[in-house]
N, C-alpha and C positions, 0 to 999 in steps of 0.2 A: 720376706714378702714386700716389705717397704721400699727396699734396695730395688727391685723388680719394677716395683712404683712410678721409683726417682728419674730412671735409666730409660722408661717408655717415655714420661713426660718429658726428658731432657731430648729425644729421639724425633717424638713431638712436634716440639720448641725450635729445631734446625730443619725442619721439614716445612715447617710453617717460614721460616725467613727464609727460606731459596724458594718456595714459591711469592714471596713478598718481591723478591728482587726481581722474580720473572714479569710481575706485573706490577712493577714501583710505578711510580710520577712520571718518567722518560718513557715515553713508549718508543717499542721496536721501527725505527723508520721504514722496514721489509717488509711490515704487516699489512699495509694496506696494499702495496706491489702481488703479495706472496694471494692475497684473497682476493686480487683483480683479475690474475691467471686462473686461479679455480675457479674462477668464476665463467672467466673465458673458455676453460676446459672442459668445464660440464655442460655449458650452451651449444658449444661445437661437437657434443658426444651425442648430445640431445637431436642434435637438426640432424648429424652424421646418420645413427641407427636407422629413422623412420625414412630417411630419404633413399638409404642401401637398400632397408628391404621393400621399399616400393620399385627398386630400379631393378632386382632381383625379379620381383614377381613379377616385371612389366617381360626382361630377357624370357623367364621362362613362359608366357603366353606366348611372345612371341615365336620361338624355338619351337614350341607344339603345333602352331599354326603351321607355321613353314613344314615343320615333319607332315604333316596331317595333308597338306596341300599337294607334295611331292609323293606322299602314298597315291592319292587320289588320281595324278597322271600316272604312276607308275601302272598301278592297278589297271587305268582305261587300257595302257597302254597296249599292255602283257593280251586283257581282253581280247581287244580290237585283232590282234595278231593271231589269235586260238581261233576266233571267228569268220576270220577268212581265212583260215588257212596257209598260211605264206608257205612257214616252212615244209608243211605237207604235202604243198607244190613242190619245192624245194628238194625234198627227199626222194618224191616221187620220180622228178628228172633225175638226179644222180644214179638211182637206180633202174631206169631204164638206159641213158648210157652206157653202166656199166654190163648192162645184158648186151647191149648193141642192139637195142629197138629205138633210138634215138641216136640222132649224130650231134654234130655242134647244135645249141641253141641259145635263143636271147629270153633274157626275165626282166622283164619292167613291174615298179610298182608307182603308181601316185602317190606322193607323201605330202600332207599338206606342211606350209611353214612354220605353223603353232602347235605341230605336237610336241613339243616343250617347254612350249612358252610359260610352265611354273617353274622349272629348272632354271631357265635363260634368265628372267627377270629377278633369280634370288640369287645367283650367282657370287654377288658384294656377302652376303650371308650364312651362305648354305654352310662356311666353316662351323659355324656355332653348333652345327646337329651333333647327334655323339661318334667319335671318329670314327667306330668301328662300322658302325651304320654311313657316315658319309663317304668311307670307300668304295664300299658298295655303290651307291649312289653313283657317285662319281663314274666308278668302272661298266655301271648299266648305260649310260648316254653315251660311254667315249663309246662302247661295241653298238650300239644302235645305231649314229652314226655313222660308223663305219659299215655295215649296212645299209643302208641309206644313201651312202655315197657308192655303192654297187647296182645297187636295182633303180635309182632314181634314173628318168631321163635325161639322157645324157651320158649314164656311169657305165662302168664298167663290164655289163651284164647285157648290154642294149645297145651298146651302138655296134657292134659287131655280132658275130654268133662265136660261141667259146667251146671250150671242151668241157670233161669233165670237173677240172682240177679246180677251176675259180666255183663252181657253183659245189665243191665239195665242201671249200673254205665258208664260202656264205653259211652255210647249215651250219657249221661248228661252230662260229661266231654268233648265229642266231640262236642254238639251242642252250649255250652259256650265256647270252644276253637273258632269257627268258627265265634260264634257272634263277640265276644271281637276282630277275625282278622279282620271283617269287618268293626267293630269302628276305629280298625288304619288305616284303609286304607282308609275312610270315611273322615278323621282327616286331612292326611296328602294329601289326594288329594285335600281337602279344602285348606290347609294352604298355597298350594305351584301349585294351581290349573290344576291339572293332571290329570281331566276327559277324558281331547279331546287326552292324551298322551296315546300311546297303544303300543310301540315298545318298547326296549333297546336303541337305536338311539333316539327319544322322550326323553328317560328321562333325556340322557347323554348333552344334549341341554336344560334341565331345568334349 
């Protein structure tokens, strides 16, 4: 038991002089360097976090705004179109041509400048929405458009009288513009639940 004694104290005894040597009289010249940096590290980890997730949650308001915004014209937009009828018109002529109770005809619509002046103006942006959603997007204004540039004064529908074949095209184009708006709006009323939401006021409290 003695021997057991001698051999911990003696274990001890060299344990205590390598930490003597680690902290003798000469101190480390790296130590004050080695605690400047940690010190520098943990100030910049400090400012780093609060300042990430303030610029995180600033992207993500922004991101729901802009979705929220482009729901908003897409929704009027879809509306505005079911409410007067376009394609109904639209359909209507194709199929009295194709009876032969019509011959050539011209289709004009007035389309004012700012029906997408929330698309046009987020344009630098709009990449930020979720991609699957901004194709869509994307793919609803190019076919609008293009519409747009058929029935407006001036296009292709109006300043001549046509056959069947351009105003068969308009309808396909039209009744896929329409579908594809109802999938964003399907999407985004799901994502951000804004069935029961029906006003401007509604959504600006979303």
């Amino acid at each position: 038991m003695s021997d057991i004694d001698t051999k911990t104290v003696l274990e001890v005894v060299e344990i205590m002089k390598g930490v003597k040597s680690l902290l003798g009289a000469t101190p480390n010249p790296y130590l004050p360097v080695y605690s400047a940096l940690g010190g520098a590290f943990v100030g910049a980890v400090a400012t780093f976090i609060p300042t990430t997730i303030t610029t995180i949650l600033k992207e993500k308001k922004e991101t729901k705004t802009l979705t929220l915004a482009i729901y908003a014209e897409i929704k009027a937009i879809i509306e505005l179109i079911e409410k007067r009828s376009y394609f109904e018109t639209t359909k209507t002529i194709v199929d009295e041509m194709e009876k032969g109770l019509r011959g050539n005809s011209t289709y004009q619509i007035i389309v004012p400048e700012e029906y997408c002046v929330v698309y046009k103006n987020n344009i630098a942006s709009i990449g930020k929405l979720d991609s699957a959603l901004l194709v869509k997007i994307v793919m609803f204004y190019q076919l609008i458009d293009a519409v747009i540039q058929d029935v407006k004064p001036g296009g292709l529908l109006n300043t001549a009288p046509r056959g069947v074949e351009p105003f068969k095209e308009l309808l396909a184009i039209g009744t896929h513009m329409v579908a594809i708006g109802q999938e964003i709006v399907e999407e985004i009323d799901k994502k951000f639940g804004l069935k029961t939401l029906n006003t401007r006021q509604d959504l600006d409290r979303a």
